[in-house]
C-alpha positions, 0 to 999 in steps of 0.5 A: 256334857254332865259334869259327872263325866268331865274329866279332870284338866291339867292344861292352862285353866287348872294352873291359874289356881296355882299362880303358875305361868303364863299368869304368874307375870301378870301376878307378880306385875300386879303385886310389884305395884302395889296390888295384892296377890291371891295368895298373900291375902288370905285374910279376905278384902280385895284379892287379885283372883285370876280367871279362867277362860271359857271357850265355849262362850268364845274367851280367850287370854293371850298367853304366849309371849312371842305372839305378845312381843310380834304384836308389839313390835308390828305395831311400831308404837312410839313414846308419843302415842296414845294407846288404850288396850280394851278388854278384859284379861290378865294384863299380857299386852299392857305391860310391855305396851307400858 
């Protein structure tokens, strides 16, 4: 579709560029050890800019967090184990699999 005719999103991609919810944890996570969010840098370096996914190319971020704590707890994961999470996102399974 011409991008004369797309409408204006008020779903799930257009609140990333506000820092609303579901990104608003990974931001403050990421913020809380020691990175740097997006809107407190606006002197330019390093930011952590937050994506939006595209759907049509097959992206997906998981965002909700009972599907987060269900995978988790089906998994039964113990203090022990070695886990690597692989793939792009916004960090919603690392932090409760850290």
């Amino acid at each position: 579709m011409p991008k004369s005719k797309r409408s204006t999103r008020s779903g799930p991609s257009s609140a990333v560029a506000g820092g609303t919810a579901p990104y608003s944890l990974a931001q403050r996570t990421a913020t809380s050890c020691g990175g740097v969010s997006a809107s407190s840098n606006k002197g330019g370096g390093v930011s952590a800019n937050l994506v939006a996914p595209n759907t049509s190319l097959g992206q997906h971020f998981l965002k909700n967090p009972a599907v987060v704590t269900a995978i988790v707890a089906k998994a039964a994961i113990k203090p022990t184990d070695s886990v690597l999470e692989i793939g792009p996102g916004t960090g919603n399974m690392t932090v409760p699999l850290g």
